[in-house]
C-alpha positions in Angstrom: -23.5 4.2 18.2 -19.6 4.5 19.5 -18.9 6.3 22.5 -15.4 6.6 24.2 -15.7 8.4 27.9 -12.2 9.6 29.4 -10.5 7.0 27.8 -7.0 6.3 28.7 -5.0 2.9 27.9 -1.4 1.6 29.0 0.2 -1.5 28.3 2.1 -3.5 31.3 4.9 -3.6 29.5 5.1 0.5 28.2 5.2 3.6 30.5 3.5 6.0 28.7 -0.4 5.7 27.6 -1.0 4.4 24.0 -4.6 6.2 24.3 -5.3 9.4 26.3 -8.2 11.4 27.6 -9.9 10.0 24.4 -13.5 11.2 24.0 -15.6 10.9 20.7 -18.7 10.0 19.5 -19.5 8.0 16.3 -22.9 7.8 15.3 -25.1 5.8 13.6 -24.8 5.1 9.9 -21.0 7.0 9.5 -18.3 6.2 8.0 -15.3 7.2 10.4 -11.5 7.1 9.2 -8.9 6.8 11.7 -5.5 8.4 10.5 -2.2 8.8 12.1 1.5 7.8 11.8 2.8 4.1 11.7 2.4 2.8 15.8 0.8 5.8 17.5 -2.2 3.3 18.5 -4.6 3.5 15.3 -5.0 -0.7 15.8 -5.1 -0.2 19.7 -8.3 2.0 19.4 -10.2 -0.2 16.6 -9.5 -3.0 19.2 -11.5 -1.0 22.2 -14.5 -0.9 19.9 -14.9 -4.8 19.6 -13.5 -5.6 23.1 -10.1 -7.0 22.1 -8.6 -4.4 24.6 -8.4 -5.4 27.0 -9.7 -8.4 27.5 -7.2 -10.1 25.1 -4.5 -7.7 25.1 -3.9 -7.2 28.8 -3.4 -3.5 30.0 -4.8 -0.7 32.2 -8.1 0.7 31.1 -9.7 3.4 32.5 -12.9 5.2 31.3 -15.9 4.0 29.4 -16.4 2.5 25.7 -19.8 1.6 24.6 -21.0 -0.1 21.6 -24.6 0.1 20.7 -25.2 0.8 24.6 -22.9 -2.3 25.5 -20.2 -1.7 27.8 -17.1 -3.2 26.2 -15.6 -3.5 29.8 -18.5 -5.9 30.7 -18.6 -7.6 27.5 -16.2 -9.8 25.9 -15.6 -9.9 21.6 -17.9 -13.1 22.2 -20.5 -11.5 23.1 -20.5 -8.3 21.3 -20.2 -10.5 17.6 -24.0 -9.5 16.8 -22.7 -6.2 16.8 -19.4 -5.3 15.9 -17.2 -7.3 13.3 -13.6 -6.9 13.0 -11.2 -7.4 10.5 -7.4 -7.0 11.1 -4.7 -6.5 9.5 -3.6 -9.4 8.4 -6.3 -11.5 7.2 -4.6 -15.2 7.7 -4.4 -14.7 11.6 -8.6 -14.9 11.6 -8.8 -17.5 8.8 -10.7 -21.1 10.4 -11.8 -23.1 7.5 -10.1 -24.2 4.5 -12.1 -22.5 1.0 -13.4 -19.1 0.7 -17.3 -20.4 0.8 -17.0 -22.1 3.9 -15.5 -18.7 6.0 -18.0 -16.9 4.9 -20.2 -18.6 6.4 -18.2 -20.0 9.8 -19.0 -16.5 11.3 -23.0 -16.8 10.7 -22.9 -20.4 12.1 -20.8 -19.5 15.4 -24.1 -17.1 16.3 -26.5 -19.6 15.1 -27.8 -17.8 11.5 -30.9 -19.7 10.1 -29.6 -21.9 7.0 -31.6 -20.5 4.6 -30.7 -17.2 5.8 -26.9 -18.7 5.3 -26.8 -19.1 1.9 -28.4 -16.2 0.8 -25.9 -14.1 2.8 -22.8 -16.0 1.4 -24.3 -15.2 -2.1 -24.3 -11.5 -1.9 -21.1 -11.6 -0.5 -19.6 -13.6 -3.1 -21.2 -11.0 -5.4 -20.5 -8.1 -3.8 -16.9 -8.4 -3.3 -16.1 -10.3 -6.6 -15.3 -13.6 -5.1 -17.8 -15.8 -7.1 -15.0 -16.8 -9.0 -12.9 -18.1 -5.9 -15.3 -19.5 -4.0 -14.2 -22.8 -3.4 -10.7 -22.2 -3.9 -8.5 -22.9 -0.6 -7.7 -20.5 1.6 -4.2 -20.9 1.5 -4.0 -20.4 -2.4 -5.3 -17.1 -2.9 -3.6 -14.2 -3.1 -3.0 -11.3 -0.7 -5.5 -9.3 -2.6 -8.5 -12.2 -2.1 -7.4 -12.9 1.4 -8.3 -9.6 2.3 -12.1 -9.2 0.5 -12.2 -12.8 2.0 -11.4 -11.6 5.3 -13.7 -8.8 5.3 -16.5 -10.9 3.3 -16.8 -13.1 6.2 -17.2 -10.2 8.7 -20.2 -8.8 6.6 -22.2 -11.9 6.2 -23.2 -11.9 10.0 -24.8 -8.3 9.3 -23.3 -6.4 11.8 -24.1 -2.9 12.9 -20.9 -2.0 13.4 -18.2 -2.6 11.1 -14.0 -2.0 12.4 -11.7 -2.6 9.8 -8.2 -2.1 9.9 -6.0 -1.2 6.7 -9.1 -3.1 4.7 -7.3 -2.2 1.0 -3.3 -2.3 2.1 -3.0 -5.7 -0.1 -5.7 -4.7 -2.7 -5.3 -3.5 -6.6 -6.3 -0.1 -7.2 -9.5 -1.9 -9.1 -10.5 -4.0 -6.3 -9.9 -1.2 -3.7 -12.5 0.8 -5.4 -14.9 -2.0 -5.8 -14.7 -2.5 -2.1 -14.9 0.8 -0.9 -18.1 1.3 -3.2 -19.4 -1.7 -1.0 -18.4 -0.1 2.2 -20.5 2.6 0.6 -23.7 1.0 0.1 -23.4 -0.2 3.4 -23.5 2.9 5.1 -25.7 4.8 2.5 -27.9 1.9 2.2 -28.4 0.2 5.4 -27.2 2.8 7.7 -23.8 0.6 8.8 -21.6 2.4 11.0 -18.1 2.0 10.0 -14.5 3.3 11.2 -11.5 2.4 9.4 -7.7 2.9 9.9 -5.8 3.2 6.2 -2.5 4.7 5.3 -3.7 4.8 1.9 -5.8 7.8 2.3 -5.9 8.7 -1.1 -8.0 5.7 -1.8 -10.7 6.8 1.3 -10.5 10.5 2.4 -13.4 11.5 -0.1 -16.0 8.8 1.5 -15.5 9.5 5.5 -18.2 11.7 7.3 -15.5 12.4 9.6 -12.0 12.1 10.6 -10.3 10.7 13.6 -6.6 11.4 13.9 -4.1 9.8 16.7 -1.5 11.4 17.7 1.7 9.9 19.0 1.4 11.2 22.3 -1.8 8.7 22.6 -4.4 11.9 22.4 -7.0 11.7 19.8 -9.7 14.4 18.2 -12.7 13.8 15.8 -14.0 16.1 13.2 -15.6 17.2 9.6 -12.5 15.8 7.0 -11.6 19.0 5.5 -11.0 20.9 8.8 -9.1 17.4 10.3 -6.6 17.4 7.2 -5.2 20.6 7.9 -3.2 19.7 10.8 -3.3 15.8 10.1 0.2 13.8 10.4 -0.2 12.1 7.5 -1.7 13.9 4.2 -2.7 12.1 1.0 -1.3 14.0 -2.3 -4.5 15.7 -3.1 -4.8 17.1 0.2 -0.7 18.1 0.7 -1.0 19.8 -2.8 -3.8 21.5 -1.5 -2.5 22.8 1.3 1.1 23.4 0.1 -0.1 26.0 -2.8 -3.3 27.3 0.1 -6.1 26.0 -1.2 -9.2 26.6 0.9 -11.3 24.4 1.9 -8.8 21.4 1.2 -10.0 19.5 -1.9 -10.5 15.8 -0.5 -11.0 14.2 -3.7 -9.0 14.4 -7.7 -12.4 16.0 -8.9 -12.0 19.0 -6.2 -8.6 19.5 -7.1 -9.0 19.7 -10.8 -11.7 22.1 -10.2 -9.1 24.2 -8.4 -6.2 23.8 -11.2 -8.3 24.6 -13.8 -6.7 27.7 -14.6 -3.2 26.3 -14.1 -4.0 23.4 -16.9 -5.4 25.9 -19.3 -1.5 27.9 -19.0 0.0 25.1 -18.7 -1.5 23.9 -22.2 -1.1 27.5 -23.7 2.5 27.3 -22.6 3.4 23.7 -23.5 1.9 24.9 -27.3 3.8 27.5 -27.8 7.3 26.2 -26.2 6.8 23.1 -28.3 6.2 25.2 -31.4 8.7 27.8 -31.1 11.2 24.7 -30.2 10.6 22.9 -33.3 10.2 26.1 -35.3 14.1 26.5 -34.3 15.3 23.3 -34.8 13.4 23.0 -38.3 15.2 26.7 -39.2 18.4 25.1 -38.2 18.5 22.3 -40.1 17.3 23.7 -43.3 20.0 26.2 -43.2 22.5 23.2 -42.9 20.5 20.8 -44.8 17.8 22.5 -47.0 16.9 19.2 -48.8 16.1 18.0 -45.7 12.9 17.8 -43.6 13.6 17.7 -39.7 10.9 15.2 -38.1 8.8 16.5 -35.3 10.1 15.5 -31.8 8.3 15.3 -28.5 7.8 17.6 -26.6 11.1 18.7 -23.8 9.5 19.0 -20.0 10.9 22.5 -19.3 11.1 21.3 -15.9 13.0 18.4 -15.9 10.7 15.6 -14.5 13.1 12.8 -14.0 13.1 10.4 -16.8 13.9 6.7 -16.8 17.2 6.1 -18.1 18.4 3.8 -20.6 19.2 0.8 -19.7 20.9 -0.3 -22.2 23.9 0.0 -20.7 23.6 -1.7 -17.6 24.4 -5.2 -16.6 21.6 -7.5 -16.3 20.9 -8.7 -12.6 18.1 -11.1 -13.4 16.3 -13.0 -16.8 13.1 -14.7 -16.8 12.6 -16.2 -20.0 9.3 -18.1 -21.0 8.3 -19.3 -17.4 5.2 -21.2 -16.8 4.1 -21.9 -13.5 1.3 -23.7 -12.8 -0.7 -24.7 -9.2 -2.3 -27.7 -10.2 -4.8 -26.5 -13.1 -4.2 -23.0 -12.3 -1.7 -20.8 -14.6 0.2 -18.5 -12.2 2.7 -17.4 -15.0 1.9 -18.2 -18.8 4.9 -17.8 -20.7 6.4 -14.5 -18.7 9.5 -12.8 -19.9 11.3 -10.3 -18.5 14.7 -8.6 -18.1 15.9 -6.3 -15.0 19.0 -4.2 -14.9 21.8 -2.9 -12.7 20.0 0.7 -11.2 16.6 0.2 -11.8 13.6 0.7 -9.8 10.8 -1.9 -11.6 7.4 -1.9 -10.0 5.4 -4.7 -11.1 2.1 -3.8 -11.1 -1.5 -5.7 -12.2 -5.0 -7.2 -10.6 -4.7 -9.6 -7.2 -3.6 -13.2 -8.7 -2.0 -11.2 -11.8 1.1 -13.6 -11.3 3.3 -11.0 -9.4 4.5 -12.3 -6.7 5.0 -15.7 -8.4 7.3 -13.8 -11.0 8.7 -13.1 -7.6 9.4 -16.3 -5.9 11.0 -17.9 -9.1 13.8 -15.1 -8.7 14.2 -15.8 -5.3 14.4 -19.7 -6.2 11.3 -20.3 -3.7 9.7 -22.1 -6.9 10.9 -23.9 -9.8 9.2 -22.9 -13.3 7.4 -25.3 -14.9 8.5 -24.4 -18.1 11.1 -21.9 -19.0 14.0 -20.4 -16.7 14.7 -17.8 -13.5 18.3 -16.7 -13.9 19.8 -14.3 -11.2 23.5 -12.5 -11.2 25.9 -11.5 -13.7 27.0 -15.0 -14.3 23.2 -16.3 -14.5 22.6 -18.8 -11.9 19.6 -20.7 -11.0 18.6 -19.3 -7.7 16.9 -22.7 -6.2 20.5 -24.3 -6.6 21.7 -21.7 -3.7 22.0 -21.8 -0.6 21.8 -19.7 2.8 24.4 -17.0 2.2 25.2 -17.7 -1.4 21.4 -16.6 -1.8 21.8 -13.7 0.6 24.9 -12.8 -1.1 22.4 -12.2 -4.7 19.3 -11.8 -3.9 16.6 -10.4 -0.5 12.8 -10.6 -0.6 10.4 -9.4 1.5 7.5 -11.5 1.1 4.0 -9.6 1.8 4.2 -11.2 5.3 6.5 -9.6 6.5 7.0 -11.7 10.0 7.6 -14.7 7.9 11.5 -13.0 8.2 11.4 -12.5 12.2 12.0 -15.3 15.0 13.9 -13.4 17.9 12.4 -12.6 21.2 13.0 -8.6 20.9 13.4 -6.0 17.8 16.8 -5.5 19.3 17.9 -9.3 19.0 16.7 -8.9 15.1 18.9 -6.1 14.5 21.8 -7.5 16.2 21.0 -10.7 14.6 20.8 -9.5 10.9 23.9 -7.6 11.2 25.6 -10.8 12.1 24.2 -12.4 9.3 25.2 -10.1 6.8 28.6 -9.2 8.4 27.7 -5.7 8.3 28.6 -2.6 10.9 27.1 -3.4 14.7 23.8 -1.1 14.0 23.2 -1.2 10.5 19.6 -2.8 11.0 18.8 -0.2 13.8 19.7 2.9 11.5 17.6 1.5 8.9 14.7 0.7 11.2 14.6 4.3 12.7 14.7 5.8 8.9 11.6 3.7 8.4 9.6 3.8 11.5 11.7 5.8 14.6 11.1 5.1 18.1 10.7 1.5 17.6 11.2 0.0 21.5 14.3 -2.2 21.3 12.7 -4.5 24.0 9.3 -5.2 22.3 8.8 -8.4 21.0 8.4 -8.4 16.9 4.8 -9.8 17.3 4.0 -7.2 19.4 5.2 -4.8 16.7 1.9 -2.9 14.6 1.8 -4.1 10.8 3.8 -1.4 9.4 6.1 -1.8 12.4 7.1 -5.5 11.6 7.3 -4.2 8.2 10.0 -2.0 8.5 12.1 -4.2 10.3 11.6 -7.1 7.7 12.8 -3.9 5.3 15.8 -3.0 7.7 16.9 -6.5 7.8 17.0 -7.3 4.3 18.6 -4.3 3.0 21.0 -4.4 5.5 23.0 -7.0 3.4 23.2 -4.6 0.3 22.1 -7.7 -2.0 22.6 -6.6 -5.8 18.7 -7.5 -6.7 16.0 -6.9 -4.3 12.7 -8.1 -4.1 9.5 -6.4 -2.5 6.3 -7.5 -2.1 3.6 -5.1 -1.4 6.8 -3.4 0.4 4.6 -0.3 1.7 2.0 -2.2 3.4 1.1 -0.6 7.0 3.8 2.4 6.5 2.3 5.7 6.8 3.3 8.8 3.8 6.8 9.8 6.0 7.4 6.3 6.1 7.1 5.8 2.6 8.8 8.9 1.4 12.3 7.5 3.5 11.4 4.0 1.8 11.3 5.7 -1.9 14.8 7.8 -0.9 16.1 4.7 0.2 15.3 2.5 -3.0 16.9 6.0 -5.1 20.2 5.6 -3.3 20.2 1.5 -3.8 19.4 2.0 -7.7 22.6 4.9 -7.9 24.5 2.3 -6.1 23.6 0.3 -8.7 21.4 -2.2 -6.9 18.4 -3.7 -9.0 15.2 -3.9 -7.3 11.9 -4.9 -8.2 9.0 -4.6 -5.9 5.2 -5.9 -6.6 3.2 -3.5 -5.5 -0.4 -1.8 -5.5 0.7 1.2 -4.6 0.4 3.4 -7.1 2.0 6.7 -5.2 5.0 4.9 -4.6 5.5 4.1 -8.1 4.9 8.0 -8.6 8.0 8.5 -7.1 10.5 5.6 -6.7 9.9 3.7 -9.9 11.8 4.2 -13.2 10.0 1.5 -15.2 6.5 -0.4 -14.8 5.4 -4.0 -15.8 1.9 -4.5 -16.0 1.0 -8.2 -15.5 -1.8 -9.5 -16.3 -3.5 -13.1 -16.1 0.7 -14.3 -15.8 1.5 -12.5 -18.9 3.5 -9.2 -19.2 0.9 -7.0 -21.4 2.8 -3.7 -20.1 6.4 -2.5 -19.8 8.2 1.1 -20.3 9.3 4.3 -18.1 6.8 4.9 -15.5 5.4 7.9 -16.7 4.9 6.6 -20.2 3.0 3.8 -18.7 1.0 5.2 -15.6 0.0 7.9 -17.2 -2.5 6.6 -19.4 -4.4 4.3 -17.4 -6.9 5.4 -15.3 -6.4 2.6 -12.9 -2.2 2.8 -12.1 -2.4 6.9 -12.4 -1.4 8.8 -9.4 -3.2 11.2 -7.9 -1.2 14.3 -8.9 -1.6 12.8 -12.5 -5.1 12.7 -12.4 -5.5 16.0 -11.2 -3.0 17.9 -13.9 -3.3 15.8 -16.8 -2.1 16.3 -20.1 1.0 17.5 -18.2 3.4 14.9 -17.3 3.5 15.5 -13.8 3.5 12.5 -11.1 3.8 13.8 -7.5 3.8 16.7 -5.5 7.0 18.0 -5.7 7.3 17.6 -9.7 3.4 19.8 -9.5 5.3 22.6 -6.9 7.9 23.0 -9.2 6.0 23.4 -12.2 3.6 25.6 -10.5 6.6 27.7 -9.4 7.7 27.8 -12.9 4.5 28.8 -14.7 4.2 31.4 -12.4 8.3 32.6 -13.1 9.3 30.7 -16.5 12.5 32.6 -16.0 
């Protein structure tokens, strides 16, 4: 169905190829995942499937892609929309109409679909990818979550063949993920779709693709069954990097795999944890009787042996932020119902909760973008109102990267943002470059920040906002388009902020990240705060927000892959 002959691309503007000697074949009715780190050309090659490169994009390409027989070369993205549909990364930049019905069916009326044929098409969308509910709600008022199943809704109603997707759950729930990945699924099971997908979330993929396609950063790319790709891959999910780090063989792909593998671990583990937790309470009971025999010692929880990292008390810690009974309302719609909420000095809160949960309104009324209805946003030790500040007074309190991240970029190069923020925050000449290169290294100083990939701009949007060491920062869907290295220098950097004794709240679906980075978890639902405690306490037990590693060892309270190494290490020498 996709064939790539001796294909090499170079941008004008770069030296080196971003593609190189490619050669693969993707045939009919699979489901292909792209993987690789942040900017080695995952986008660039979804865009030589659909004609984008290089008709649109400019560049040098040499060799042969062909889509259902069609020479891409030959034929613009016009004329290969009966085949292929795209959707990018982010969502807005292919949005035409105004409501959520109506761009579902723009595409089928640009090809001229019958209009009976129309409506049923828009129907099983709206049903398929839960949007019923929205669908005559403007574009511009949904969340990021129902953006992107709009976005990729409007792609499926023309029925193509051939379905490109790029970071397709990045601004989804862990919920709504699923659902749509179980579409993808019947697509391809079903009616024998072919579909290839980039996603840094692997965890929420790896166990449906027929085959992996990895891109290295030297532009060269190789195809092949998942299991044997992983191995070698740049980037791993946790199931797969426990896997390989304790030499599992062949790599479990999916939580189900892996618990078959750890069964024997669980059942010591359990044995263990019984008889630790006994003997420990035996002694403490024997102690206090000796001291106090008229007294009965209560029975305490259980001490991790290992020392998983706790949330600490907060108690203690000045208060950065307040929200106390905020309603916010967008015309008869109830964004936040009544929402309160307290954050500390050296905490790490992820907010967490379904697309249109209320999140990232919670957000904008700390950052003073909106007003409450009802109730009030305080920020700062001395509890100001954040919409009666202004420029660096604000800066000076409080950052936020909003989930569009080039909302925060309007210089002509990456270099002229970094020398610009540094400026703005009067901080050390390079400051915003350190942190870019932390985040995403080898960014060209000379591109142009539209030119950047999604988790490119991303990082910079990061770099420049911590740059100015604000005491509360604010993250929304902070992780979107950065690969697992990425991440794992984005979760150190957060630890040093909160030590420093920065607050910072993020809004995230992301439920890895929280794994490692978050000390306490809100769960929002329907603009009301149904959930909030330490992390583990509250991830744990829902089968939606648990990480991997979680899923795979439970009962033991174990969230990521280092925490499961070190335990494993200590079953297997408690001394």
């Amino acid at each position: 169905m996709i064939e790539f002959s001796d294909v090499t691309l170079t941008y004008t503007a770069r030296k080196t190829p971003t593609l190189l000697d490619v050669n693969l074949h993707v045939p009919e009715g699979d489901l292909a995942l792209l993987v690789g780190r942040t900017g080695s050309g995952k986008s660039t090659l979804l865009r030589c499937i659909n004609g984008l490169v290089p008709h649109f994009t400019g560049g040098r390409l040499v060799g042969k892609v062909t889509v259902a027989g069609r020479d891409t070369r030959t034929n613009p993205p016009r004329e290969l929309a009966d085949v292929v549909g795209f959707v990018q990364q982010d969502p807005t930049n292919g949005f035409v109409t105004d409501t959520v019905e109506e761009e579902l069916a723009y595409g089928m009326e640009t090809i001229g679909v019958a209009p009976q044929t129309m409506r049923r098409r828009v129907e099983e969308v709206l049903d398929l990818l839960g949007l019923a509910s929205i669908r005559h709600r403007p574009l511009l008022s949904l969340s990021g979550g129902q953006r992107q199943r709009t976005a990729i809704g409007s792609v499926l109603t023309t029925n193509p063949a051939v379905l490109v997707l790029d970071e397709p759950t990045s601004a989804l729930d862990p919920g709504a993920a699923e659902e749509v990945l179980a579409a993808l699924q019947r697509l391809v099971l079903d009616l024998g779709m072919t579909i290839v997908l980039a996603e840094h979330r692997l965890e929420r993929v790896i166990q449906y693709a027929d085959s992996v396609i990895t891109v290295d950063s030297d532009g060269r790319v190789t195809m092949g069954p998942p299991a044997e790709m992983m191995i070698d891959a740049p980037v791993q999910p946790p199931v797969v990097e426990l896997g390989a780090q304790l030499g599992w063989r062949p790599l479990p792909l999916s939580v189900r795999d892996a618990r078959r593998r750890s069964a024997a671990w669980r059942a010591d583990w359990s044995a263990q944890h019984a008889a630790h937790h006994a003997a420990h309470h035996a002694a403490r009971q024997t102690a206090q009787q000796a001291a106090h025999p008229e007294k009965a010692l209560p029975t305490r929880s259980f001490s991790n042996p290992w020392k998983i990292k706790r949330s600490p008390d907060p108690d203690e810690s000045p208060s950065l932020a307040e929200i106390r009974d905020v309603v916010v309302r967008y015309g008869p719609l109830v964004a936040l119902g009544g929402a309160d909420l307290t954050l500390k000095s050296g905490e790490i809160v992820a907010l967490m909760g379904r697309n249109g949960a209320g999140k990232s309104t919670l957000l904008s009324c700390l950052v003073g973008l909106i007003s409450p209805n009802r109730g009030t946003a305080r920020i700062g030790l001395d509890k100001v109102d954040p919409a009666s500040l202004s420029g660096r007074e604000l800066l000076r309190r409080v950052g936020l990267v909003p989930q569009q991240a080039g909302d925060l970029l309007y210089e002509e190069s990456v270099e002229a943002e970094c020398s610009q923020s540094d400026k703005d925050c009067d901080a050390a000449v390079g400051t915003t470059r350190r942190l870019l290169d932390r985040f995403s290294p080898g960014v060209d100083p000379e591109t142009h920040p539209r030119d950047l990939s999604e988790g490119q701009r991303l990082a910079l949007a990061l770099s420049i906002v911590l740059a100015a060491q604000p005491p509360l920062i604010l993250l929304d869907e902070p992780t979107r388009g950065l690969d697992y290295p990425g991440k794992a220098a984005f979760a150190a950097t957060l630890r040093a902020l909160a030590q420093d004794g920065h607050g910072v709240v993020m809004a995230t679906h992301d439920v890895e990240l929280v794994a490692e980075a978050a000390s306490r978890v809100v769960i929002i639902a329907d603009g009301e705060v149904v959930a909030d405690g330490p992390t583990a306490d509250v991830v744990v037990s829902s089968p939606i927000f648990a990480p991997q590693v979680s899923k795979i060892l439970r009962p033991a309270p174990i969230l990521t892959v280092g925490q499961a190494l070190a335990a494993w290490s200590h079953l297997l020498d408690p001394t």
